[in-house]
C-alpha positions in Angstrom: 101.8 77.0 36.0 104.6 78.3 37.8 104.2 79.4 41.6 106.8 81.7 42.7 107.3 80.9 46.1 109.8 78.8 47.3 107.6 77.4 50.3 104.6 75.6 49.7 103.0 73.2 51.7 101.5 70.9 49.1 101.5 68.0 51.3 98.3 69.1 53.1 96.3 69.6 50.1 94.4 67.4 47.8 94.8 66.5 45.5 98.6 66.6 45.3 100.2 68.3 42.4 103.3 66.8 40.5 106.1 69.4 41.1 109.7 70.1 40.6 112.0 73.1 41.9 113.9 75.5 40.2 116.1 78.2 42.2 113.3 80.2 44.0 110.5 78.9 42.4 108.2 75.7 42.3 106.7 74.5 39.0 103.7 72.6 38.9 102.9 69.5 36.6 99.8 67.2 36.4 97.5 66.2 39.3 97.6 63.5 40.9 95.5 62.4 44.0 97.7 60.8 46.8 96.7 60.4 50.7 98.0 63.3 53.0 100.8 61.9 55.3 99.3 61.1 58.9 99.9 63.8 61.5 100.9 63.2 64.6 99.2 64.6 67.2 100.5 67.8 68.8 100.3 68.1 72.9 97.6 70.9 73.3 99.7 73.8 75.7 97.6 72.9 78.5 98.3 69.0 78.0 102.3 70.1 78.3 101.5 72.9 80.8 99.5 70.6 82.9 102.4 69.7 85.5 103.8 72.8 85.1 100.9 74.5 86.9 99.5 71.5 89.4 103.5 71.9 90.5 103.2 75.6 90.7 99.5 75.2 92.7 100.6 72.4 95.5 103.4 74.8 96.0 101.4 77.5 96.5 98.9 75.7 98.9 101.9 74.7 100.9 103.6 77.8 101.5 100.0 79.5 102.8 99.7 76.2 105.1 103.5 77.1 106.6 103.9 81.0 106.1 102.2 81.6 110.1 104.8 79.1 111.1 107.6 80.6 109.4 106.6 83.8 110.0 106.8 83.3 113.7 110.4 81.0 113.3 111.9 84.5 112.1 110.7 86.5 115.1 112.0 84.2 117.7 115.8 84.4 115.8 114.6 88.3 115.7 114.5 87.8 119.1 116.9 86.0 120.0 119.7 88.2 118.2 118.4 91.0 120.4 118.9 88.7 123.6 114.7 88.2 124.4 113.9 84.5 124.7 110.0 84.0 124.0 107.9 81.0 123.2 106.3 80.7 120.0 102.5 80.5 121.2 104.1 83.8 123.1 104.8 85.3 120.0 102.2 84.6 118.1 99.4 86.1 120.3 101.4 89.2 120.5 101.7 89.5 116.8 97.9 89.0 116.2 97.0 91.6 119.7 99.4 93.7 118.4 99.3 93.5 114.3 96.1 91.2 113.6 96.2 87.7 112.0 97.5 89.4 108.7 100.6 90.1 109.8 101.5 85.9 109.9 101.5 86.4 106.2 103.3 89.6 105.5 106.0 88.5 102.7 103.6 86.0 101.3 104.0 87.4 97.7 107.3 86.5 97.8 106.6 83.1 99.0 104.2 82.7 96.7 106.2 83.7 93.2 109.5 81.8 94.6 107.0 78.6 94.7 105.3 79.4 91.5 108.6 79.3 89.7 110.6 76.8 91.3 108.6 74.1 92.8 106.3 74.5 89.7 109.7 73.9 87.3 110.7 71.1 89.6 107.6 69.1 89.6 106.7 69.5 86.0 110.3 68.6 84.6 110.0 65.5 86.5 106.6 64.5 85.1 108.2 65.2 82.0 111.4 63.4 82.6 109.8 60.5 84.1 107.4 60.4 80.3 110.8 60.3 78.5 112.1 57.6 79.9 108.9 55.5 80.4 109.0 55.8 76.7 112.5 55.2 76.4 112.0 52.1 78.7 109.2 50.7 76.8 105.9 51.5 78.6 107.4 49.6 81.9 107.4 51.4 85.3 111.0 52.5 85.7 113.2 51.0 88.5 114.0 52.8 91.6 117.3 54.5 89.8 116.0 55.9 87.1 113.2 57.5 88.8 116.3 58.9 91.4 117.9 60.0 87.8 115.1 61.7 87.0 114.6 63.4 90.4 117.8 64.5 90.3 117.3 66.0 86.9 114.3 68.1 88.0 116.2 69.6 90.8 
């Protein structure tokens, strides 16, 4: 019997036929039953994505616990370019009399993507570097340089 493509994957099937190649085509011989090679076990994309999105998710919790804060820290250098000193309890009550509590997180979108994207890299390449070199160091908690190493890696 001669198949006439070149890619086959006969390994996952049972039971295994004998074969040889000839250019652009496989030729089949004899069957012969033989035990399919063990697969290893593939990360499901939420298994990989995991720290990936708990990095993106703190970040995101943190920047709607500090965006009032920051928010006022740029009107009192707003305010202090124009030459009017004010405190920031001040400036606070006059931004929520005078624009309501939503306006301590105007620009939050921004906030919120910049954290999605780079805390959420930062943290999740370090879960993953940290894996690699557990591996790489046997299974044994890593000493205090590599995990700097791999700190520094993540950014």
């Amino acid at each position: 019997f001669i198949y006439p493509f070149d890619s086959l994957d006969i390994a996952s099937t049972m039971p295994v036929l004998n074969t040889f190649r000839t250019e652009n085509t496989t030729v089949f011989t004899g069957a012969q039953i033989v035990a399919a090679p063990p697969k290893q076990e593939a990360k499901s994309v939420l298994t990989a994505a995991k720290p990936f999105l708990t990095g993106s998710i703190a970040g995101c919790f943190s920047t709607c616990c500090i965006q009032p804060m920051d928010m006022i820290k740029v009107r009192i250098q707003l305010n202090a370019a124009s030459g009017a000193a004010a405190s920031p309890v001040g400036i606070a009550s006059k931004m929520i009399a005078e624009e309501g509590v939503a306006s301590l997180y105007a620009g939050l979108s921004a906030g919120l993507t910049r954290q999605v994207v780079y805390t959420g890299s930062r943290l999740g390449l370090y879960d993953v570097f940290t894996d690699k070199a557990k591996e790489a160091n046997g299974g044994k908690p890593l000493p205090l340089h590599q995990t700097a190493l791999c700190a520094l890696a993540a950014g």
